[in-house]
C-alpha positions as CSV (number, residue, x, y, z in Angstrom):
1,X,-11.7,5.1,130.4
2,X,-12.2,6.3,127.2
3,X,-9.2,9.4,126.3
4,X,-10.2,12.9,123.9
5,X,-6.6,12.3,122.3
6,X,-7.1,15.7,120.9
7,X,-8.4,17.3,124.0
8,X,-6.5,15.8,126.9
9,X,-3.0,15.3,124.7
10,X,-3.2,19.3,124.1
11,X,-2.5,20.0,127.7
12,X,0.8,17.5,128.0
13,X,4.0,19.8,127.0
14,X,2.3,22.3,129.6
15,X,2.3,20.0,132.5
16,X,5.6,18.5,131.4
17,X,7.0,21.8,131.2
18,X,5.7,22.6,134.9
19,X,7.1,19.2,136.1
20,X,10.8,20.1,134.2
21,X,10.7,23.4,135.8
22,X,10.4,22.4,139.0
23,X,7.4,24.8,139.7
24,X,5.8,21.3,141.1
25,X,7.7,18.9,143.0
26,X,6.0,15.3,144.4
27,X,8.4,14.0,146.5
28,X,6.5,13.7,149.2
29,X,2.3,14.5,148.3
30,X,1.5,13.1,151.5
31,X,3.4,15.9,153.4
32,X,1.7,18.9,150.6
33,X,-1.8,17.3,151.2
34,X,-0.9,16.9,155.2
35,X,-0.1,20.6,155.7
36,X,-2.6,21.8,153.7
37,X,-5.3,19.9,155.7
38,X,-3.3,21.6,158.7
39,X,-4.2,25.2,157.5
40,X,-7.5,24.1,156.7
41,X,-7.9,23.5,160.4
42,X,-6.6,26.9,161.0
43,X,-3.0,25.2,162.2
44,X,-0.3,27.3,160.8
45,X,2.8,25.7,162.5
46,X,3.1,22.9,159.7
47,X,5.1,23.4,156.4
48,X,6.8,21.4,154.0
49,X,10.3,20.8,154.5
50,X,13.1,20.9,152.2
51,X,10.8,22.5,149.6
52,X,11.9,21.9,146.1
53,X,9.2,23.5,143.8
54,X,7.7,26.9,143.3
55,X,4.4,25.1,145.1
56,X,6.1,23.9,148.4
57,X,8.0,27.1,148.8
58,X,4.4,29.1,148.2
59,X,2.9,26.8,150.7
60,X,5.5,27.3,153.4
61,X,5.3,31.5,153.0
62,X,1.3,31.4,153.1
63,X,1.7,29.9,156.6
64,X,4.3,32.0,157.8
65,X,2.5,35.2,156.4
66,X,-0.2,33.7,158.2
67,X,1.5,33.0,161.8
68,X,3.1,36.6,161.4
69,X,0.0,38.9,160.9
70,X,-1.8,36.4,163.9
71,X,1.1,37.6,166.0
72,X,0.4,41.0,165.3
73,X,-3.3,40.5,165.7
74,X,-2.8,39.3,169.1
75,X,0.1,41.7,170.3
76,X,-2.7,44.6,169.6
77,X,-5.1,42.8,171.5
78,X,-2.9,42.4,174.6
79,X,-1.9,45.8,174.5
């Protein structure tokens, strides 16, 4: 593989700066890619635990913003 110094080198200080910042955290990518497949099968019980970047803790509110409004969906359809 063949690198574009001038292309691909351009984009380093921004994921450096994303990795610093903890806006990205791969502690575990197993779990991130595991829970994602999860809500791709409409399963909304999984999350990441102990989330340490911005991503994980965005993951884990999309699910439970999820599970809550399907709650509501069904409580109006009970009643």
């Amino acid at each position: 593989m063949i690198l574009k110094a001038n292309e691909d080198i351009i984009h380093l200080p921004s994921v450096k700066n994303a990795l610093e910042t903890k806006k990205i955290s791969f502690d575990n990518p197993k779990k991130f890619d595991e829970v994602l497949s999860n809500y791709k099968s409409l399963n909304f019980t999984a999350n990441i635990e102990n989330p340490k970047g911005d991503m994980e803790v965005s993951i884990n509110t999309i699910g439970e913003e999820i599970k809550k409004m399907l709650e509501v969906s069904s409580s109006l359809y009970i009643a």
